[in-house]
N, C-alpha and C positions, 0 to 999 in steps of 0.2 A: 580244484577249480569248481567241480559241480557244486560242495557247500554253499559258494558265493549267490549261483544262482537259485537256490531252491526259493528263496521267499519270490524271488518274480516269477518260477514257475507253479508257484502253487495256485495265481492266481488264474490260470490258465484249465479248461476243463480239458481232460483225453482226447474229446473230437475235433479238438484243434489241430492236430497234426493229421488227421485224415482230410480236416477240410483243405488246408493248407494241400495237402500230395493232390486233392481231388481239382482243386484251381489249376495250379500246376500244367495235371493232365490236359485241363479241358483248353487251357491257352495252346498248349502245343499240338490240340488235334484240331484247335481254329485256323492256327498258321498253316499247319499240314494242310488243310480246308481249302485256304486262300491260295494258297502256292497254287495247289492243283487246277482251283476252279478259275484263278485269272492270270499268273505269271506263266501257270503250263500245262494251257488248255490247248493249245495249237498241237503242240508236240503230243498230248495225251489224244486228242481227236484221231490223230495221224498214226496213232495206235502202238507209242510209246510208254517206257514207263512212267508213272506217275512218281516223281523224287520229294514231294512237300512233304510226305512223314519224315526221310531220312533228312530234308534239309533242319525239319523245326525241331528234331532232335538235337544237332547240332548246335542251334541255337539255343536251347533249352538245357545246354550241359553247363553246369552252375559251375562245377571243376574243371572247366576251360575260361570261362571266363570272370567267376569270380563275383561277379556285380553284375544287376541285370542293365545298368548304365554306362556300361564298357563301351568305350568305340569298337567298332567294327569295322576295318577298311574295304575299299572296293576291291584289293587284291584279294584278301581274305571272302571277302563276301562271292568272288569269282569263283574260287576253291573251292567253298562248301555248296557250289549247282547253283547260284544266284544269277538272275539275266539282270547285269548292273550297267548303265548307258553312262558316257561319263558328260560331264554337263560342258566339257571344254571344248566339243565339239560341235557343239551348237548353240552361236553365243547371245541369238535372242532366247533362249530357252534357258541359258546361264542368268542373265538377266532380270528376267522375269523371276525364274527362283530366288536368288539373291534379294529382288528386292522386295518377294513376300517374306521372306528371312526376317529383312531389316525390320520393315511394318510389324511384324510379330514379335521380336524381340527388342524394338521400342516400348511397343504395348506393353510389354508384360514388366517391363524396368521403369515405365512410367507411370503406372495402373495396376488400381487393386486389382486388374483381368487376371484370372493364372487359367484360363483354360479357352480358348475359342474353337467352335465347331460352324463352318459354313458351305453352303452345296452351291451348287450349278447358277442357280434361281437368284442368290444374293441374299437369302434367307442366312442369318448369324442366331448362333447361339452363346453367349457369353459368360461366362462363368466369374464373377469375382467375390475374394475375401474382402476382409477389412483385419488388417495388422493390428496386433494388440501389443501396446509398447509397454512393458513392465519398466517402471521407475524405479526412484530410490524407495529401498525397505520404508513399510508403513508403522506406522504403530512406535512405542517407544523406543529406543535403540537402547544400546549398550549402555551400563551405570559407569557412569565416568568414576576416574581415579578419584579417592581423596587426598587433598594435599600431601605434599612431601614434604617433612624438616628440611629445612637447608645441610649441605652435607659440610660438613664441620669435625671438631674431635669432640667426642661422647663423654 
């Protein structure tokens, strides 16, 4: 199997794999970060443990989940120390998510947008492509057959 890939990893230099482990790292000691300093600041004041490294571990284990686009459900997410609210219990707050959902996944199925960022203020930042649609092959195509005798006896 490794044969297969050696010409795509040649083009690759050695510090790619340190940079790749050093990203990595630093995502899951941001999460660790965030856990602590806003989902469990209350509990850490009050003079509890601090759980954001072990949860973003967790999160960060590629051999449990495989894809970093895996769902992750609220039971699950309960399990690994997540304070998860569920939105069925509060149905203007259902609502209202729902239908920034919708508005965002219009946009983005109707509009070159693939990224929006907006704060408190009404300040938007927008990010769009432009799709590039590859047609049919350019240039000369295939040399057609030359005629064929009629099939007949020889």
């Amino acid at each position: 199997m490794l044969p297969a890939w050696l010409p795509i990893l040649r083009q690759y230099g050695p510090a790619l794999i340190v940079q790749c482990q050093l990203a990595r790292q630093l995502a899951e000691s941001l999460v660790a970060d965030w856990l602590n300093r806003y989902m469990f600041a209350a509990p850490i004041a009050a003079g509890k443990e601090a759980p954001g490294a072990q949860i973003a571990s967790k999160l960060a284990d590629h051999a449990a989940f495989k894809s970093h686009s895996r769902f992750i459900g609220r039971d699950q997410a309960r399990d690994f120390g997540l304070e998860v609210d569920d939105l069925e219990k509060d149905n203007d707050l259902q609502n209202d998510t729902l239908s920034l959902f919708h508005c965002v996944a219009h946009t983005f199925n109707a509009t070159p947008c693939v990224k929006i960022i907006e704060n408190h203020l009404g300040k938007a930042f927008l990010k769009q492509q432009q799709p590039i649609f590859l047609g049919p092959q350019q240039g000369p195509g295939p040399m057609p057959m030359p005629p064929q005798p009629p099939p007949g006896p020889a």
